[in-house]
C-alpha positions as CSV (number, residue, x, y, z in Angstrom):
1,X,17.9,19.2,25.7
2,X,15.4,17.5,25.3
3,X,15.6,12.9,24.4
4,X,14.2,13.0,20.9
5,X,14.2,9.0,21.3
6,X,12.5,9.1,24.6
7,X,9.8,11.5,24.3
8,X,8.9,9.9,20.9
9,X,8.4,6.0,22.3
10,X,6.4,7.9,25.1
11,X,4.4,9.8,22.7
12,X,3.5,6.4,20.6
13,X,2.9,4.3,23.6
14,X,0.6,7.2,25.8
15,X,-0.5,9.0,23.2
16,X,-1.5,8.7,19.2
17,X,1.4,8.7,16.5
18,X,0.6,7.6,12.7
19,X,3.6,6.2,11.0
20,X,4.2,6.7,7.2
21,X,4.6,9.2,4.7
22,X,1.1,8.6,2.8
23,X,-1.1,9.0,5.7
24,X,1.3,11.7,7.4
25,X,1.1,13.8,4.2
26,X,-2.8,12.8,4.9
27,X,-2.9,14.7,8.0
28,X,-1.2,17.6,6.8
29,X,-3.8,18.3,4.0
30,X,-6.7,18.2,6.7
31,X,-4.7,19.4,9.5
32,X,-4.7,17.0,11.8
33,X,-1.6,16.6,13.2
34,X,-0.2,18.4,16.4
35,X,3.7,18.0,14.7
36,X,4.9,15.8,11.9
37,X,8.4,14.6,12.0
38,X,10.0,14.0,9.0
39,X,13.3,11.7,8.5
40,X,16.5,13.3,6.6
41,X,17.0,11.0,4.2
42,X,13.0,10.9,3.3
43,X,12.2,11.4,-0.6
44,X,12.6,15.3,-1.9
45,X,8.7,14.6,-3.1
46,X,7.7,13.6,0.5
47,X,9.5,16.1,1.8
48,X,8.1,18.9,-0.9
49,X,4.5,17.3,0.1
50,X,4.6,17.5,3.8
51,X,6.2,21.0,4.5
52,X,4.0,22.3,1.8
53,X,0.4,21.1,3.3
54,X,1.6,21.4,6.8
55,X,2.5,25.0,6.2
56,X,-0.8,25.1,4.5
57,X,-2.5,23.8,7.6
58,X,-0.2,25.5,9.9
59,X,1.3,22.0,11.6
60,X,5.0,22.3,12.5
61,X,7.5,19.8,10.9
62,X,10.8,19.3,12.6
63,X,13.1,17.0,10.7
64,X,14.6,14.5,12.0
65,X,18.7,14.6,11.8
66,X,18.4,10.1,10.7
67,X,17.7,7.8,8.5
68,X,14.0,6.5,8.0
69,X,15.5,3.0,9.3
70,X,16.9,4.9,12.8
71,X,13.4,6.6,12.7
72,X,11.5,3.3,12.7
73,X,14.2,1.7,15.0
74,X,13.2,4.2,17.5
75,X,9.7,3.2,17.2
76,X,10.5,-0.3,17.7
77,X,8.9,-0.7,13.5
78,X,11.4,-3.6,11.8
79,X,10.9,-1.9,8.7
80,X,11.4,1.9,7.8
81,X,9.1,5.0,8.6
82,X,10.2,8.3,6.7
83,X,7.7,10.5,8.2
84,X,5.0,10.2,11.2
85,X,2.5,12.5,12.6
86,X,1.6,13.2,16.3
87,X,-2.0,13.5,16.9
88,X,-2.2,13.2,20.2
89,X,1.5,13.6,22.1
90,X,0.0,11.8,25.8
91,X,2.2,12.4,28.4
92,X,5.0,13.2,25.9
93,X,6.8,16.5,25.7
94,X,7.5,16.0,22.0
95,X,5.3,19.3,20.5
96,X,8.6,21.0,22.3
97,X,10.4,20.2,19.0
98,X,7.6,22.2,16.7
99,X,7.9,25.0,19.3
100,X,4.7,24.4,21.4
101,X,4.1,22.3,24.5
């Protein structure tokens, strides 16, 4: 099982995440994100946006089973983050949750 917490610090600090719906929902029009992670408790319109454009661009979207504060707690953010994109995962094994590695 893999440390959702963990590998997503790792991924931010080795690799390239961009926090926030706007510019996640960004990504998933142009497809370029590797995975975007979406929080539970995320607006039903950002939620409708991001699985509808990712599917679109064929990005995976794993939601994540928090709150946007525990999502931006886990990113060390002292404010909220209700969705991110990975762009780059480094030396992260986070595309594990979208179903690649």
């Amino acid at each position: 099982m893999m440390d959702l917490a963990f590998e997503l610090r790792k991924a931010d600090e080795t690799g390239k995440v961009i926090k926030g719906a706007k510019k996640a929902i960004q990504l998933a029009k142009m497809g370029g994100a590797k995975l975007i992670i979406v929080a539970k408790n995320a607006r039903p319109d950002i939620k409708e946006d991001i699985y509808y454009y990712a599917k679109l661009s064929g990005i995976p979207v794993y939601e994540f089973d928090g709150t946007s504060v525990e999502l931006g707690t886990i990113l060390g953010r002292p404010h909220t983050v209700s969705a991110l994109a990975v762009v780059d995962p480094g030396e992260s094994k986070i595309l594990a949750l979208g179903g690649k590695e």
